[in-house]
TORFIRO-442327 format. One line per 5 residues: number of its first residue (from 0); their letters; for each residue x, y, z of C-alpha. Coordinates in steps of 0.05 Angstrom, whole numbers, always signed. Layout:
<atoms>
NUM) A) X,Y,Z ~ ... .
</atoms>
This chain:
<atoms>
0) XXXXX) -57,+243,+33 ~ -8,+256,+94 ~ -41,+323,+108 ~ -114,+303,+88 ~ -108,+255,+145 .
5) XXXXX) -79,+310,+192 ~ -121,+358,+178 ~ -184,+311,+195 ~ -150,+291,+267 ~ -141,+370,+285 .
10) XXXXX) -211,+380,+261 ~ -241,+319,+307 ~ -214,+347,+358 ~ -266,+360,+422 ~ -288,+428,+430 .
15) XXXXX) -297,+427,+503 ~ -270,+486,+537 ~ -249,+430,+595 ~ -204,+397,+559 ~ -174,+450,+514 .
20) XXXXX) -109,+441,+552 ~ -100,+367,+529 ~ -138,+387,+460 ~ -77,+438,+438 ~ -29,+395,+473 .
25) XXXXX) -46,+343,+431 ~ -47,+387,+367 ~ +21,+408,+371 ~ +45,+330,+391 ~ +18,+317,+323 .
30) XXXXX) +45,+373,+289 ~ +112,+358,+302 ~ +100,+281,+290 ~ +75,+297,+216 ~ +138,+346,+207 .
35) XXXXX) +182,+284,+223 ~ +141,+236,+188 ~ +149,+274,+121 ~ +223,+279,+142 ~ +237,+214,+145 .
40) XXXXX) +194,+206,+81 ~ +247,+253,+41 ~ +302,+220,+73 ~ +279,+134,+43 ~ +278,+173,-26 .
45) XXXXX) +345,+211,-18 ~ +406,+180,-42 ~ +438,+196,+31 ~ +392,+166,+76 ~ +425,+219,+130 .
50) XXXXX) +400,+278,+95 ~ +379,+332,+130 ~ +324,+369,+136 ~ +285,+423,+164 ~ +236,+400,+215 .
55) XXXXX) +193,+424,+272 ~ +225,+439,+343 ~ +212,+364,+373 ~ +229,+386,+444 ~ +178,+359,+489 .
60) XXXXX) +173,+286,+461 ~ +205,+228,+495 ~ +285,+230,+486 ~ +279,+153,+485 ~ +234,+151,+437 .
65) XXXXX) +271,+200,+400 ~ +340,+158,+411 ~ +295,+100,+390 ~ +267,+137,+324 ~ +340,+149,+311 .
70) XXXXX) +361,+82,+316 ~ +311,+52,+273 ~ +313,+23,+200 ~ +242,+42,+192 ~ +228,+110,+217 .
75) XXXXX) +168,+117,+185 ~ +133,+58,+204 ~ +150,+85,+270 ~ +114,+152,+262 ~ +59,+126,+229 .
80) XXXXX) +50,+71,+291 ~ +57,+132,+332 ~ +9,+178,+294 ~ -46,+112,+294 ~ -35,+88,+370 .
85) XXXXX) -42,+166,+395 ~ -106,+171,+361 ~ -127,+113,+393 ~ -109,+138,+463 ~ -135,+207,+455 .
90) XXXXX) -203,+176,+428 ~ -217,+139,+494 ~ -195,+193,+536 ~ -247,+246,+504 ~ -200,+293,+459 .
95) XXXXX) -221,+260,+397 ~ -298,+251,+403 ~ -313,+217,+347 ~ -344,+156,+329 ~ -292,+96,+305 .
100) XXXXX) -326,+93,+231 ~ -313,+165,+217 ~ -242,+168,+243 ~ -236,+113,+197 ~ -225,+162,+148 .
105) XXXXX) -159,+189,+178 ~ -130,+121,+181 ~ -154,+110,+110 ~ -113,+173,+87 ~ -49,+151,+128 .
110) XXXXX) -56,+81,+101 ~ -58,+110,+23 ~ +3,+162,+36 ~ +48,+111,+58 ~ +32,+71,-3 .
115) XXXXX) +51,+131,-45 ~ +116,+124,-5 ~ +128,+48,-29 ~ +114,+76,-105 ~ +169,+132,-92 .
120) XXXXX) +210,+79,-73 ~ +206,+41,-128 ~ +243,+93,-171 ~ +286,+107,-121 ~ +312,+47,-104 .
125) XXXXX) +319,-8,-173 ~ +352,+35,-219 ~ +345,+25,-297 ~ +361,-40,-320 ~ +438,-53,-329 .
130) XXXXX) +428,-93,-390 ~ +393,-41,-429 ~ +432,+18,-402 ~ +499,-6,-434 ~ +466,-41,-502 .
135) XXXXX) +432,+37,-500 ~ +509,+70,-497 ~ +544,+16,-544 ~ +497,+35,-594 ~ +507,+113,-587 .
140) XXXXX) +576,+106,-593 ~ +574,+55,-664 ~ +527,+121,-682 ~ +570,+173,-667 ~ +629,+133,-707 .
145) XXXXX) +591,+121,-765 ~ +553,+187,-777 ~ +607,+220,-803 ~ +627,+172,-851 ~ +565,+165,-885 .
150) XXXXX) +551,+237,-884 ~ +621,+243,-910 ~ +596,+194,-973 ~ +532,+223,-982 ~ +533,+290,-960 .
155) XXXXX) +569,+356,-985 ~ +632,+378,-932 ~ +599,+433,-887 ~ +529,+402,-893 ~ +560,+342,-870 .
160) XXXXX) +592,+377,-813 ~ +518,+410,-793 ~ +478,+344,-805 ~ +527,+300,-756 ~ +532,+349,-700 .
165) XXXXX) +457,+358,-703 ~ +443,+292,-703 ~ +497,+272,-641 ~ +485,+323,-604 ~ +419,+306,-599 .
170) XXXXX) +416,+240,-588 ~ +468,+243,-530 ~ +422,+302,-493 ~ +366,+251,-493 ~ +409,+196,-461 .
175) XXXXX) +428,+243,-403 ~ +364,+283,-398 ~ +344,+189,-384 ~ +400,+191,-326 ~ +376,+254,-300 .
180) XXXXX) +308,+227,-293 ~ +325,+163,-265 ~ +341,+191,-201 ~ +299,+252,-188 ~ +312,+252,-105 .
185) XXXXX) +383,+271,-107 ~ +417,+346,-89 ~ +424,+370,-164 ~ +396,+421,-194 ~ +358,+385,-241 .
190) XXXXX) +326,+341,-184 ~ +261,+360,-134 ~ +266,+414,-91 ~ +257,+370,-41 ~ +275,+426,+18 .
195) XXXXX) +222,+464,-6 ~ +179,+409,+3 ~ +195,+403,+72 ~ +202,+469,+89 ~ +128,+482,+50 .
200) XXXXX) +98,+424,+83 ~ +129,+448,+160 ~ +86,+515,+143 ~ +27,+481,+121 ~ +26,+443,+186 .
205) XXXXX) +34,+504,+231 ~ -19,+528,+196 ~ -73,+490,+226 ~ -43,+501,+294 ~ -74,+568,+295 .
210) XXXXX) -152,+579,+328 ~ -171,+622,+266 ~ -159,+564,+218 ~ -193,+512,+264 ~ -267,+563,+278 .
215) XXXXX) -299,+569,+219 ~ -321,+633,+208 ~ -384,+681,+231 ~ -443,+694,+166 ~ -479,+734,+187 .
220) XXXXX) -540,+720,+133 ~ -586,+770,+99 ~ -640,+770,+55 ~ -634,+823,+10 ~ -560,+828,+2 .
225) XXXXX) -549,+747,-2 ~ -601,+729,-50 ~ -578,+771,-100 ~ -515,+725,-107 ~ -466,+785,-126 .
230) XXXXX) -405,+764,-166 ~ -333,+801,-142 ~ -258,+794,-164 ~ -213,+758,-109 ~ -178,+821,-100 .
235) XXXXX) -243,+856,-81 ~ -254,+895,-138 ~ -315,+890,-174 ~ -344,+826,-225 ~ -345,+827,-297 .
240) XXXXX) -418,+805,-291 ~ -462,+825,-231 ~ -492,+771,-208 ~ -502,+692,-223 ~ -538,+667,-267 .
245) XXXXX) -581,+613,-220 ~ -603,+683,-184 ~ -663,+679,-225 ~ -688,+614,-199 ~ -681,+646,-126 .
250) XXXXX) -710,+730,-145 ~ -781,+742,-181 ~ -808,+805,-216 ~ -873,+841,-197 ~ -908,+883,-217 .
255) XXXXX) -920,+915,-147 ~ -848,+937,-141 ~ -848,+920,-67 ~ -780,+897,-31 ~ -750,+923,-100 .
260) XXXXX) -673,+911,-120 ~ -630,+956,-138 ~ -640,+930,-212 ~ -713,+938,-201 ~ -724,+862,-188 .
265) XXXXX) -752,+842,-126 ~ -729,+787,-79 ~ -771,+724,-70 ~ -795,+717,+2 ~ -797,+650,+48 .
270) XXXXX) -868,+639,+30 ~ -843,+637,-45 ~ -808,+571,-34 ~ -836,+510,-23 ~ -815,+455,+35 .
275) XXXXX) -773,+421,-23 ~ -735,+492,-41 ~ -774,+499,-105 ~ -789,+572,-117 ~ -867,+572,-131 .
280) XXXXX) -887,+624,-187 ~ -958,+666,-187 ~ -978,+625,-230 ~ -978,+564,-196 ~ -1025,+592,-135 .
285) XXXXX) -1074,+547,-98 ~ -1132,+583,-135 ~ -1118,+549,-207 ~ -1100,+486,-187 ~ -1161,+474,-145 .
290) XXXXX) -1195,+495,-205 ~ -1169,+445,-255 ~ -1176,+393,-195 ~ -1241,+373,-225 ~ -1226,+371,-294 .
295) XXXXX) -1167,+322,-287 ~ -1214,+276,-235 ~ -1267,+265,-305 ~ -1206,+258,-346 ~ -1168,+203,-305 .
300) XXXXX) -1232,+153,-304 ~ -1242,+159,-378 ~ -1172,+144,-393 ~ -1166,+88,-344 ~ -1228,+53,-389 .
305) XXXXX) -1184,+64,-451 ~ -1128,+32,-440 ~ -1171,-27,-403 ~ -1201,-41,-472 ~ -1140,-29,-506 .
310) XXXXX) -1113,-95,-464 ~ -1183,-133,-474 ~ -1167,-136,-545 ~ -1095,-153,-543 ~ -1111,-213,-498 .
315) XXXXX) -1171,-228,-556 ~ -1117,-219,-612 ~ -1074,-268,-578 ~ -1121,-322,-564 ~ -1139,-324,-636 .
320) XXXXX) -1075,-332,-666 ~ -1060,-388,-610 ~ -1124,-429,-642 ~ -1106,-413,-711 ~ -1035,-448,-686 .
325) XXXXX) -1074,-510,-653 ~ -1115,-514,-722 ~ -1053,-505,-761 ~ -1022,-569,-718 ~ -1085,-618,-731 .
</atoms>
């Protein structure tokens, strides 16, 4: 949700080459708010609240509001009052053109990552309840004390021996497989890799720091080649199948063989598609329809009549079962 939002603030960003100083300036201001905002969002999880982790170089920002930041219970609420009043700012001052009910969105994503946040938090901080933990462990223990005595009584010696181990074994790798998952945030080795985490979402970041990823790039469009819709492996080697198969909606044989393919079909031209994008076949030229114009202008009159009598004798129908009622009442 986190990066949703920051990717839609780097992409409302203006594109005036007059302000591209305060443009990238804010860009990288962000940047290294989101690294500590995901930071800090590791850190409420984490058993040690002190944790650290790897974050973008924050040189540049406010050492009082760094010493601040530091100081504060709630670093995340911070950031994200940071992240929302900077926004603000930049939007009156012209590096975020954009009208208030489309930014919306961006505050909408913040608003539903920090909820995440509160669920994480949940787990992290009320632990399993007490109650049931130790009625859980009493009764593994009154198991593994009386398995071997009734497999002793019911069982032969060394099947005895396989069956209780089995059965123990088991049941105790289930109860701490149960611990291991009740606090998933820790440093084990069974817990998130929550430095990868970091250290992913630090590179995803810089990511959109870069001009490349914020122009979108050049097509340059034509006919022929694009309209055959040509189907290629990601590693540029060639399809399984040539082409789509909603190509055939967009090319059209003739028999001319003009502006032929090099499977021998040829590629519809502008004229072949309609104002709506429909691709208009031979068949449906101007020449037949004007012809069966006429015909459909003698049928619609005649059918009009029809179903006009049709409703005369319904209304008739009904009228006479209403007197035979009236009768029926006297």
């Amino acid at each position: 949700e986190w990066f949703n939002a920051y990717s839609s603030l780097i992409a409302f960003t203006s594109p005036d080459p007059a302000k591209e100083g305060e443009v990238e300036a804010y860009q990288h201001m962000l940047a290294r708010l989101m690294s500590l905002l995901f930071c800090s969002a590791l850190q409420q999880v984490s058993p040690n609240r002190e944790r650290p982790f790897e974050i973008i170089d924050v040189e540049g920002l406010d050492p009082l509001s760094l010493k601040f930041l530091t100081d504060s219970n709630d670093r995340v609420e911070v950031i994200l009052q940071w992240i929302q009043r900077s926004t603000i700012l930049n939007m009156m001052n012209g590096v975020l053109p954009i009208p208030p009910p489309v930014m919306s969105r961006a505050f909408q994503e913040i608003s539903r990552g920090i909820v995440n946040l509160q669920n994480a938090r949940k787990i992290a901080d009320f632990p399993f309840p007490f109650p049931y933990a130790q009625t859980s462990m009493v009764m593994l223990l009154i198991h593994w004390f009386m398995c071997p005595l009734l497999a002793a009584m019911l069982l032969d010696r060394n099947l005895a021996a396989i069956t209780c181990f089995i059965l123990i074994f088991f049941l105790w790798c289930v109860n701490f497989i149960a611990l291991q998952l009740e606090s998933p945030f820790g440093a084990a080795d069974n817990d998130l890799p929550m430095e990868q985490m970091q250290i992913d979402w630090n590179k995803s970041v810089a990511t959109l720091l870069a001009k490349r990823a914020n122009q979108p790039p050049a097509f340059h469009y034509d006919v022929l080649q694009h309209r055959q819709l040509a189907l290629i492996m990601s590693d540029g080697k060639k399809g399984l199948r040539p082409r789509l198969t909603v190509g055939k909606y967009i090319r059209r044989s003739t028999k001319s063989g003009s502006g032929n393919s090099e499977d021998g079909e040829s590629v519809c031209s502008d004229a072949d598609i309609n104002s709506r994008g429909v691709l208009v076949s031979e068949s449906s030229s101007s020449a037949p329809l004007d012809e069966t114009t006429p015909k459909m202008q003698e049928e619609l009159p005649a059918a009009a009549e029809s179903k006009a009598g049709e409703t005369k004798a319904q209304e008739k129908k009904r009228e006479e079962k209403v007197q035979q009622a009236e009768i029926g009442l006297s």
